[in-house]
RODO-2510 file (C-alpha; in nm, 4 decimals, decimal comma):
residues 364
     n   res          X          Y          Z
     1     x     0,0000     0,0000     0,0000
     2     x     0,0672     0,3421    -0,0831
     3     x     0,2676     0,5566     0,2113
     4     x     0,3640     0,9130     0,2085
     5     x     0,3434     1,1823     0,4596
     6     x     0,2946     1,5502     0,4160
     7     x     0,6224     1,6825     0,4731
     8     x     0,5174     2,0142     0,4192
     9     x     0,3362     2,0010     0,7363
    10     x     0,5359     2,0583     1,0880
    11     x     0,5222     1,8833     1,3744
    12     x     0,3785     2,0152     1,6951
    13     x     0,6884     1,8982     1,9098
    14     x     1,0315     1,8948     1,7855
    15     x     1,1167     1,5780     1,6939
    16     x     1,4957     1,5951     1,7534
    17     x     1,4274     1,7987     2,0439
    18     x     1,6385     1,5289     2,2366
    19     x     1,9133     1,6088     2,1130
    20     x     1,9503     1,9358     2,3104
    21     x     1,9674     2,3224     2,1809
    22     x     2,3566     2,2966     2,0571
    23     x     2,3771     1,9854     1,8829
    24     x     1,9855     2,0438     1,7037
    25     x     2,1120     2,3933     1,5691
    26     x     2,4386     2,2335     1,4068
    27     x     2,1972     1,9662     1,2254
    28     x     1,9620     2,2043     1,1133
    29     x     2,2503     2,4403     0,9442
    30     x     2,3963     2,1210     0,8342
    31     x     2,3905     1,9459     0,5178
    32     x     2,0679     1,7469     0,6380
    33     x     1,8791     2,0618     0,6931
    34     x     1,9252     2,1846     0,3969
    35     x     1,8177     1,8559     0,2489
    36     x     1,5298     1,8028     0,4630
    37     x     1,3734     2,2144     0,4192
    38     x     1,4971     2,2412     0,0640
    39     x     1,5171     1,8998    -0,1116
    40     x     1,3001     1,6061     0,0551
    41     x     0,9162     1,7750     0,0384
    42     x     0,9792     1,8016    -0,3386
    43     x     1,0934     1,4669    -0,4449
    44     x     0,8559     1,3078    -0,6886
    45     x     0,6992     1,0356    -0,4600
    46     x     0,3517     1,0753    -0,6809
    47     x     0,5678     0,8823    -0,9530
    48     x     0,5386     0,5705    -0,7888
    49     x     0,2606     0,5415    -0,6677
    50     x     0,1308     0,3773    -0,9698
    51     x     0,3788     0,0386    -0,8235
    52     x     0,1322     0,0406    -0,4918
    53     x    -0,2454    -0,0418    -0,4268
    54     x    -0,4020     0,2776    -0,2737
    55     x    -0,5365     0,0865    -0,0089
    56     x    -0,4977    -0,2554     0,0564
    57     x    -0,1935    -0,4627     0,1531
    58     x     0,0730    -0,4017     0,4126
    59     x     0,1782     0,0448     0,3982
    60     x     0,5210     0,0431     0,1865
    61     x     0,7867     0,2356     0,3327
    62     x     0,7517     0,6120     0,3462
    63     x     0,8049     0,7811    -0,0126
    64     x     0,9468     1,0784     0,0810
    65     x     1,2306     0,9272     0,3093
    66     x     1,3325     0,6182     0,0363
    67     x     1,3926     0,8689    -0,2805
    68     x     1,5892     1,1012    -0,0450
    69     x     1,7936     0,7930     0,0693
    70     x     1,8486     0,6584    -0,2933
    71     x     2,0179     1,0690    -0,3549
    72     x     2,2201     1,0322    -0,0107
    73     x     2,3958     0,7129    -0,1102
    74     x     2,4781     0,8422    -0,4519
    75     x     2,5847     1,2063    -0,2791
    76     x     2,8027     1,0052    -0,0301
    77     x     2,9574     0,7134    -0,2647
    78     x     2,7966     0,4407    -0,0451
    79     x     2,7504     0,0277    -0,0442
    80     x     2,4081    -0,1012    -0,0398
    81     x     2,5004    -0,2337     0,3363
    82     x     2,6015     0,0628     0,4389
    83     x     2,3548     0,3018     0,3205
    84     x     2,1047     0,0803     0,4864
    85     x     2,2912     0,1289     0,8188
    86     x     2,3114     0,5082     0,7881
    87     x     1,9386     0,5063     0,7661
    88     x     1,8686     0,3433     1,0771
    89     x     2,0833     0,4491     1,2728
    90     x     2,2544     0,7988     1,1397
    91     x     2,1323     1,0826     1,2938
    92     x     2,2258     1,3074     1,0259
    93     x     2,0226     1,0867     0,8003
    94     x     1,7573     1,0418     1,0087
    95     x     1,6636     1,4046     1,0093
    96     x     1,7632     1,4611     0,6783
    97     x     1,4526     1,2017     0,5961
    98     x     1,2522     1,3403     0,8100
    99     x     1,2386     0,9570     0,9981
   100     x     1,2604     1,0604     1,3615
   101     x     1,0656     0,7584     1,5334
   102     x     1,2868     0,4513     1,6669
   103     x     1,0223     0,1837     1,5938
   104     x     1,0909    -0,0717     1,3369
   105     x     0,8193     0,0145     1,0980
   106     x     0,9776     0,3424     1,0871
   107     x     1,3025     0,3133     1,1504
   108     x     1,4227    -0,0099     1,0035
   109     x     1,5006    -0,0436     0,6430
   110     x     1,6205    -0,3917     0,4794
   111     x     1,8239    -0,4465     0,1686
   112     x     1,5460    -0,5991    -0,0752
   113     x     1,3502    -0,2082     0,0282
   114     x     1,6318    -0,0419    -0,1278
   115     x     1,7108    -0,2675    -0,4180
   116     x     1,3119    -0,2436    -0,5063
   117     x     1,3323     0,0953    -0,5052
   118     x     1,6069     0,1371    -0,7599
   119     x     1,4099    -0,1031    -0,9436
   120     x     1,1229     0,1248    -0,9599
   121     x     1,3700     0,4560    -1,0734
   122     x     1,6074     0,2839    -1,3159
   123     x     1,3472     0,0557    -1,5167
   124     x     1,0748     0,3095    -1,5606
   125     x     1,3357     0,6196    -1,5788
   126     x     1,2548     0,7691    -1,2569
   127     x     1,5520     0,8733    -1,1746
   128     x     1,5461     1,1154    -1,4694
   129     x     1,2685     1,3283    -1,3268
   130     x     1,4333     1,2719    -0,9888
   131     x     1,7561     1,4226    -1,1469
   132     x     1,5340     1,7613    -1,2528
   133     x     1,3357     1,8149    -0,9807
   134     x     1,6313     1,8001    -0,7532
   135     x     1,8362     2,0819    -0,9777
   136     x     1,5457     2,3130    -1,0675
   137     x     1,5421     2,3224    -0,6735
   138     x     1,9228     2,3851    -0,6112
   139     x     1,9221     2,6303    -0,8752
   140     x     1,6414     2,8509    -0,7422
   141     x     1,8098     2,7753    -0,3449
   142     x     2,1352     2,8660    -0,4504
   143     x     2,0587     3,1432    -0,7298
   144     x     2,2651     3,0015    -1,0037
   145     x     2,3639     3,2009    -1,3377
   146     x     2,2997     3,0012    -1,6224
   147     x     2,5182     3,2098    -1,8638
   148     x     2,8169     2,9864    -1,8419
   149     x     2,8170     2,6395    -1,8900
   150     x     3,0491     2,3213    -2,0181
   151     x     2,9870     1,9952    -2,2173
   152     x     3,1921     1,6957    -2,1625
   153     x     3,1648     1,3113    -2,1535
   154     x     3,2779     1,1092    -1,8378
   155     x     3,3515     0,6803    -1,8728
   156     x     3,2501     0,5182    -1,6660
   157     x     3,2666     0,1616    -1,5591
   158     x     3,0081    -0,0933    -1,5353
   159     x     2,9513    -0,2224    -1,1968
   160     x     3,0329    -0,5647    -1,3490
   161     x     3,3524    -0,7647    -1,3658
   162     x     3,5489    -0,6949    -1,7040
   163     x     3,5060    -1,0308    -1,9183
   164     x     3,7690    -1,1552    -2,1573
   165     x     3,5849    -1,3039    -2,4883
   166     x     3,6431    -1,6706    -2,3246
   167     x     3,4310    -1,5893    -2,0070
   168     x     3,1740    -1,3926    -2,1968
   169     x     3,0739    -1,7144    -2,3986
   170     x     3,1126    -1,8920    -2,0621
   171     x     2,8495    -1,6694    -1,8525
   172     x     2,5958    -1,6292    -2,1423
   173     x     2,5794    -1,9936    -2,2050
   174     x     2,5571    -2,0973    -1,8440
   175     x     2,3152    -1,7969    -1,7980
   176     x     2,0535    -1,9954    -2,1137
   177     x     2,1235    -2,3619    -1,9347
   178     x     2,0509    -2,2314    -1,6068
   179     x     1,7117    -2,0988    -1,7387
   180     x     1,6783    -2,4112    -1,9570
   181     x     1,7226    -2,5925    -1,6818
   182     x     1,4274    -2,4385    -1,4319
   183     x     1,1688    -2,3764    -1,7160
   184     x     1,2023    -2,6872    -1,9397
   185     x     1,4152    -2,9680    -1,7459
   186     x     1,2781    -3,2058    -1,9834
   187     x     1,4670    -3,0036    -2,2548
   188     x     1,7881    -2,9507    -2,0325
   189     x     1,8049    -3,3554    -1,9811
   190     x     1,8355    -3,3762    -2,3604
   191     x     2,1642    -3,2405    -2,3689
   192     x     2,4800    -3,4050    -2,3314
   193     x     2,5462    -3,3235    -1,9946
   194     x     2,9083    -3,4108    -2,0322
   195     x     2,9628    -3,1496    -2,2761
   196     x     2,7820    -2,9091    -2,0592
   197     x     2,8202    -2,8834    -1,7115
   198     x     3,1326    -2,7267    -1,7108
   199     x     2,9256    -2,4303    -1,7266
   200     x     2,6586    -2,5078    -1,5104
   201     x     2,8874    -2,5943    -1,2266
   202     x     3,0833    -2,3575    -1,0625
   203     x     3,3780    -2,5363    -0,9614
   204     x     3,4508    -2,6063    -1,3517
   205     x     3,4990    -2,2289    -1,4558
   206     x     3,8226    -2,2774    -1,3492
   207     x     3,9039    -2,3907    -1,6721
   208     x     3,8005    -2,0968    -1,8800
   209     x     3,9878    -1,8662    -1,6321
   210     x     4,3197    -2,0430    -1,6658
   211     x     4,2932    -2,1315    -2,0657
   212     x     4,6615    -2,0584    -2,1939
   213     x     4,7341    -1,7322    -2,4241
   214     x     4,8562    -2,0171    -2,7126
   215     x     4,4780    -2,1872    -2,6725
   216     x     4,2655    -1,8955    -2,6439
   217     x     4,1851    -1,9359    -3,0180
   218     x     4,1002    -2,2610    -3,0123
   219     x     3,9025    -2,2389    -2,6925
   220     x     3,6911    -1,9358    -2,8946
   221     x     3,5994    -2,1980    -3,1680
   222     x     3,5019    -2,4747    -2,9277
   223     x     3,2695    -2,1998    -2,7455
   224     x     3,1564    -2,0909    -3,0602
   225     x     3,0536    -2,4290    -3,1433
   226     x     2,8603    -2,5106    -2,8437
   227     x     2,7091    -2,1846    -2,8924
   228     x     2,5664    -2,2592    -3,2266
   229     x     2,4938    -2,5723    -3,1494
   230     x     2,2038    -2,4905    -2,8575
   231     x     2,0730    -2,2199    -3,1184
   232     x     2,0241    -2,5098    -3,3504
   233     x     1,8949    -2,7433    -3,1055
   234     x     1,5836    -2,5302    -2,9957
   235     x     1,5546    -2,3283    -3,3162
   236     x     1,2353    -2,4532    -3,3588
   237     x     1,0868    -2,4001    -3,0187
   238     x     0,9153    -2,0803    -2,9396
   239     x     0,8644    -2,1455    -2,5768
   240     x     1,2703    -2,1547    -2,5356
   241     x     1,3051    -1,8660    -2,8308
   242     x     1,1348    -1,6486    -2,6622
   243     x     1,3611    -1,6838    -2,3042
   244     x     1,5875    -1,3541    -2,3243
   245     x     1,8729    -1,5783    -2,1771
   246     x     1,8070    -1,7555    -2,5323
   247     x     1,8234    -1,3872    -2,6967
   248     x     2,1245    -1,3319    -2,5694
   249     x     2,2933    -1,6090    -2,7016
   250     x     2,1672    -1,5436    -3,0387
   251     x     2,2892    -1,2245    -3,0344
   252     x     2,6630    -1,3099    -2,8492
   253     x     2,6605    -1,5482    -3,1844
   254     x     2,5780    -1,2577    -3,4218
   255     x     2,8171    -1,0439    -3,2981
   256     x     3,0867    -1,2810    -3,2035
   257     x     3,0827    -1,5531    -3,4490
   258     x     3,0846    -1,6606    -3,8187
   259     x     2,9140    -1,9308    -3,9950
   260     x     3,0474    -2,0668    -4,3558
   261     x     2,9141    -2,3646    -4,4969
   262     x     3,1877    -2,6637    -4,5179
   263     x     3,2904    -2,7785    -4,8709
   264     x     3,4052    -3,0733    -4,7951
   265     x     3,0662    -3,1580    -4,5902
   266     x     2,7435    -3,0468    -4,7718
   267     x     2,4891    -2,9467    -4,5006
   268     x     2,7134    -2,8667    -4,2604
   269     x     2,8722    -2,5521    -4,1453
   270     x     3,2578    -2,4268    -4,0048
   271     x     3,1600    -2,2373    -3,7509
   272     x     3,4261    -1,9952    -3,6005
   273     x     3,4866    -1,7111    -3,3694
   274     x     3,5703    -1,3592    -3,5362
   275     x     3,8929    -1,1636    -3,4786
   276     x     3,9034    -0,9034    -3,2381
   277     x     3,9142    -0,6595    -3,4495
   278     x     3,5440    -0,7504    -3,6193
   279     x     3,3738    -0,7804    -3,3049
   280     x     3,1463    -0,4611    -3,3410
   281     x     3,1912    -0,1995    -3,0109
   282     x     2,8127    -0,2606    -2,9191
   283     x     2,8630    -0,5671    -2,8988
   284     x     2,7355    -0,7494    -2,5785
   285     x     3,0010    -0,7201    -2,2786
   286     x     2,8358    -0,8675    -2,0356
   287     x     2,5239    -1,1394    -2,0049
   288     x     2,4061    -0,9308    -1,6856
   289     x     2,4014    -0,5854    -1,8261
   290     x     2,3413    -0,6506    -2,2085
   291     x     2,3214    -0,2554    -2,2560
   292     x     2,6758    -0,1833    -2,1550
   293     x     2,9181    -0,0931    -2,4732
   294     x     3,2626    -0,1110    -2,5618
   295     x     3,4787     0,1800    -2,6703
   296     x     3,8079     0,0828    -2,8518
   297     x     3,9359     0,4004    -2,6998
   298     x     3,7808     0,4244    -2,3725
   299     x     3,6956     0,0457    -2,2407
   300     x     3,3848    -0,1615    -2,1624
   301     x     3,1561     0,0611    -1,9793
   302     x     2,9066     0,3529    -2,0318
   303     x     3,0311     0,7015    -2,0999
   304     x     2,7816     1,0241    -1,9196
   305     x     2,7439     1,3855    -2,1190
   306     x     2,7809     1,5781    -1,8506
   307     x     2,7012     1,9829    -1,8457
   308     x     2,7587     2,1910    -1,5919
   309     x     2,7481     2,5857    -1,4606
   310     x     3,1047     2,7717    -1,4063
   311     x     3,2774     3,0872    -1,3861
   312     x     3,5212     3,2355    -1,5512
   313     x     3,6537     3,4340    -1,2756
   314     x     3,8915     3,2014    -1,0309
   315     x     3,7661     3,4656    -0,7453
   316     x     3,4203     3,3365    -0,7758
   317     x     3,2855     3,1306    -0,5364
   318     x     2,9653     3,0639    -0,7050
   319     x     2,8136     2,7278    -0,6869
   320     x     2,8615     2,4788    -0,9573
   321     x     2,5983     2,3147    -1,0541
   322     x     2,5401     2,0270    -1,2963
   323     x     2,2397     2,1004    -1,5418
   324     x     2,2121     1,7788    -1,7337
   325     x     2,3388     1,4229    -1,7868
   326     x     2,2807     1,1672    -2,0425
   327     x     2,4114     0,7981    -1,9799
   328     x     2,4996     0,6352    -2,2973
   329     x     2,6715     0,3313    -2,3973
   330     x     3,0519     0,3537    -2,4446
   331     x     3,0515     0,3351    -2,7867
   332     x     2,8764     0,6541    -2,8686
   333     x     3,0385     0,9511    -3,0144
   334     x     3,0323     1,2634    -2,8292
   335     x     2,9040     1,5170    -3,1931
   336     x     2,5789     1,3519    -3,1317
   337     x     2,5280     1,5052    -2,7665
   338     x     2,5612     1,9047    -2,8146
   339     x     2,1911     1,9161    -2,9643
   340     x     2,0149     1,7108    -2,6945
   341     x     2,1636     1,9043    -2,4363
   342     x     2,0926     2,2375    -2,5528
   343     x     1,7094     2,1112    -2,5732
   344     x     1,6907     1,9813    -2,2363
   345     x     1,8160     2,2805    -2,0785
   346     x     1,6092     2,5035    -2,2705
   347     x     1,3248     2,2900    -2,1913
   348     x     1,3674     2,3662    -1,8247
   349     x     1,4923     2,7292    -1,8210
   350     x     1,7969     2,6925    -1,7766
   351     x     2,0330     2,7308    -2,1733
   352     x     2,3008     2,9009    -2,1552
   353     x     2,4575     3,1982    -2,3275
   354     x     2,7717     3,0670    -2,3715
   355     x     2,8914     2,7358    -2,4238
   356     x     3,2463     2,5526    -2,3874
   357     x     3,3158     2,2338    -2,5926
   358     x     3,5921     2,0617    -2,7078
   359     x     3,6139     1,9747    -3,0672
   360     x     3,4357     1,6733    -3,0969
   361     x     3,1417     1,7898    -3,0084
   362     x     3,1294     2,0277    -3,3681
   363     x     3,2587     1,7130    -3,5710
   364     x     3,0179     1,5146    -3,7716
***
């Protein structure tokens, strides 16, 4: 069920008031009253209601104090674990979310809360309308001039591990026999199980990790094989087809792999892997985060435009304050991103006069 308070409204007693006169006035001019006056009552919570029943079920945790936490652990660089613990048991936080009670329906948070909440922001784009909110309200707090602003693009790593070519055909494969496994065991039992556990069990990975720089060639082509050989063995079944972990494989093949029919055996095909080199840079990196790209100058990863305010006067202690962001995959060139950005910060009031850039951002 639905559950937001009106933050907006005061409470009759101080809730801190325990705290005593000296310590209450240095958390109310500290960060977490500015974020609690300025910031919390104007977070978006109306957004998600549409993920709650308006009435029935058990009350979900307050709105208002789990989009202010999902800023806070971004603003301080924080672990799951320990964001959670700085909620229940932070003061700073505490009254910065407005969460002032020390029962457990208040005051205790678990992991699966927060991980359902980022759900919510990052699948339906939340957290782009989060991003807005919270800088149309900085830049009114703070006064901000516009005028000035900069363009550039960030990398930035997936929170993945890095996979070599080998382990990438390891993890997708095991990813579709996993899921072939729990959906359609019949199916799974079918296989040669010989020939295929090494990448159901754990323990066998080992032997991808450790393949020799002389054999990782031949290793590609074995993978390859195995790979085309489960696209051929359910080809004709929808019910597997349509399993993404079966879309993924078809498109690791794709993108990864080659398929020439064998002269010497009419019918059948040579099926290799491609050279480094033709692997395309938006190609798949990673079975668990299919939308991360690959830049042959930057890495594996995502890249963010990033704009921001400045001065040009090294006196000036005005605040800087970032405007707009776009994630993108790695792969993406940076002449594409001037026009967007311009439009989104016009959008919202806030374009500037003048605009630095380097070159690439002019180039076609």
């Amino acid at each position: 069920m639905f559950h937001a308070k009106d933050n907006k409204q005061g409470y009759i007693f101080e809730q801190f008031e325990y705290l005593g006169p000296k310590r209450l006035s240095e958390l109310k001019n500290s960060w977490a009253g500015i974020f609690r006056i300025e910031i919390l009552p104007e977070l978006p919570v109306e957004s998600l209601r549409k993920f709650y029943h308006n009435k029935h079920g058990r009350p979900s945790k307050e709105m208002y104090s789990m989009l202010g936490l999902m800023i806070l652990q971004q603003m301080h660089d924080l672990t799951d674990e320990k964001a959670v613990g700085d909620f229940m048991f932070d003061i700073r936080w505490r009254y910065a979310l407005d969460v002032p009670g020390d029962c457990d329906g208040e005051a205790y948070l678990s992991l699966k809360s927060l991980w359902t909440m980022r759900k919510h922001l990052t699948e339906d784009g939340l957290y782009v309308e989060l991003f807005e909110i919270v800088t149309n309200k900085l830049a009114e707090v703070f006064k901000v001039d516009f005028d000035k602003q900069r363009l550039d693009s960030v990398h930035i790593q997936s929170n993945m591990r890095h996979f070599g070519r080998i382990a990438l055909f390891n993890r997708t494969i095991k990813k579709f026999l996993l899921n072939l496994k729990r959906q359609q065991r019949d199916l799974y039992d079918q296989l040669n199980s010989e020939r295929f556990k090494s990448y159901v069990y754990k323990k066998e990975e080992v032997i991808f990790a450790a393949v020799k720089p002389s054999e990782t060639t031949k290793t590609l082509s074995l993978l390859a094989e195995d790979t085309y050989f489960l696209l051929q063995q359910f080809s004709s079944n929808e019910k597997v087809k349509s399993m993404s972990s079966f879309q993924l494989l078809s498109r690791l093949f794709k993108e990864q792999c080659t398929s020439v029919d064998d002269i010497d055996h009419k019918g059948k095909k040579i099926i290799t892997a491609k050279a480094n080199k033709d692997v395309p840079s938006d190609s798949l990196q990673n079975p668990s985060d299919e939308d991360a790209g690959y830049c042959g100058h930057k890495g594996q990863g995502y890249q963010v435009q990033v704009m921001e305010t400045y001065s040009g006067d090294s006196d000036d202690k005005q605040l800087s304050l970032i405007t707009h962001i776009e994630v993108e995959s790695a792969d993406k060139h940076d002449s594409n991103a001037l026009l967007p950005a311009l439009k989104n910060t016009d959008k919202r009031d806030m374009a500037p006069t003048e605009l630095l850039v380097d070159s690439l951002y002019g180039s076609d």
